[in-house]
Structure formats: structure tokens, C-alpha cells
N, C-alpha and C positions, 0 to 999 in steps of 0.2 A: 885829514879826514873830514873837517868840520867843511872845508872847500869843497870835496869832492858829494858831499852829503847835500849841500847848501846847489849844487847843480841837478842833482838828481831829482831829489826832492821841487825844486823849480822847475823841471821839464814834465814831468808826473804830475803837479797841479795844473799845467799849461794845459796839457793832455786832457786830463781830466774834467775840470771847467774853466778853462781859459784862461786864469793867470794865480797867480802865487800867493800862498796862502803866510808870506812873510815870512823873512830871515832865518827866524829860532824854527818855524814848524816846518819848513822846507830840509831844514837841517836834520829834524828828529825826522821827519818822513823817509828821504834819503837817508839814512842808515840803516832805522830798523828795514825800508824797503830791500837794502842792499842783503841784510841779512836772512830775510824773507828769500829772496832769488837765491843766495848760499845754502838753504836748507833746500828748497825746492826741486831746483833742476837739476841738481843729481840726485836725488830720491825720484823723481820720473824720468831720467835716466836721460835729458838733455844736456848735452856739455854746451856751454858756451863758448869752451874756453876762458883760456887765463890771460888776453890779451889785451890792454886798455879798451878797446871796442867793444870786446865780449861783455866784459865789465861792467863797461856803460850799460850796455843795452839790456843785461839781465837785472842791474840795481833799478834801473826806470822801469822794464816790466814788473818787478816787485813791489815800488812803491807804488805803480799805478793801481796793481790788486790792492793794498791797502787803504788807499783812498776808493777802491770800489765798494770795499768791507763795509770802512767808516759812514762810506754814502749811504748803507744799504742800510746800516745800522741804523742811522738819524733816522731814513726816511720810516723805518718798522717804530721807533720808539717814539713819532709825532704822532 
């Protein structure tokens, strides 16, 4: 979990601004991201599926909204 979290979370900051925001917060990024896409995309009625790819690809589009969140939130609260 802490692997597959620690990948996601590293592709999502990549994404997002260009490199990673270290070990531990890649790891909390990827997961709650993962969990983020688990809620989401079947409440708007998108499957991904349940395929390692699928996977992949909706835990990264999760954590990348969450680091949109987080950005949006610094940039209102400076």
C-alpha cells in the first residue's frame, strides 16, 4: 500500500509542479488521492475499472485534484 501510494503520490506532484514533494507526503498524497478517485468516479458514474491501469490512473487523477485543492487553498489563504 505504502508502495503503491509512494508512486502515485510521486506522479501527482510530477504533474502538478514538477517534482515530489518527498517520501512520507507522496505516500499520504497517494492514498488519500486513491481514496478521493474511490469515492468519485462511481458517484459521477465513471468506471475505470478494476484493472492495475485503471487503478493507476484514477488514484493519480485523485491525488492530482488534491494537490489542486491544497494549491488553491495556500494560494486564497496568502
Amino acid at each position: 500500500m505504502a508502495v503503491f501510494g509512494a508512486i502515485v503520490g510521486w506522479l501527482a506532484s510530477v504533474i502538478v509542479k514538477g517534482s515530489g514533494n518527498g517520501l512520507l507526503a507522496d505516500i499520504i498524497i497517494g492514498i488519500v488521492g486513491a481514496n478521493i478517485a474511490g469515492w468519485l468516479f462511481p458517484a459521477i458514474g465513471i468506471p475505470l475499472g478494476t484493472t492495475i491501469v485503471g487503478v493507476v490512473i484514477s488514484s493519480v487523477i485523485g491525488a492530482v485534484l488534491l494537490l489542486l485543492i491544497i494549491k488553491l487553498i495556500r494560494k486564497v489563504a496568502s
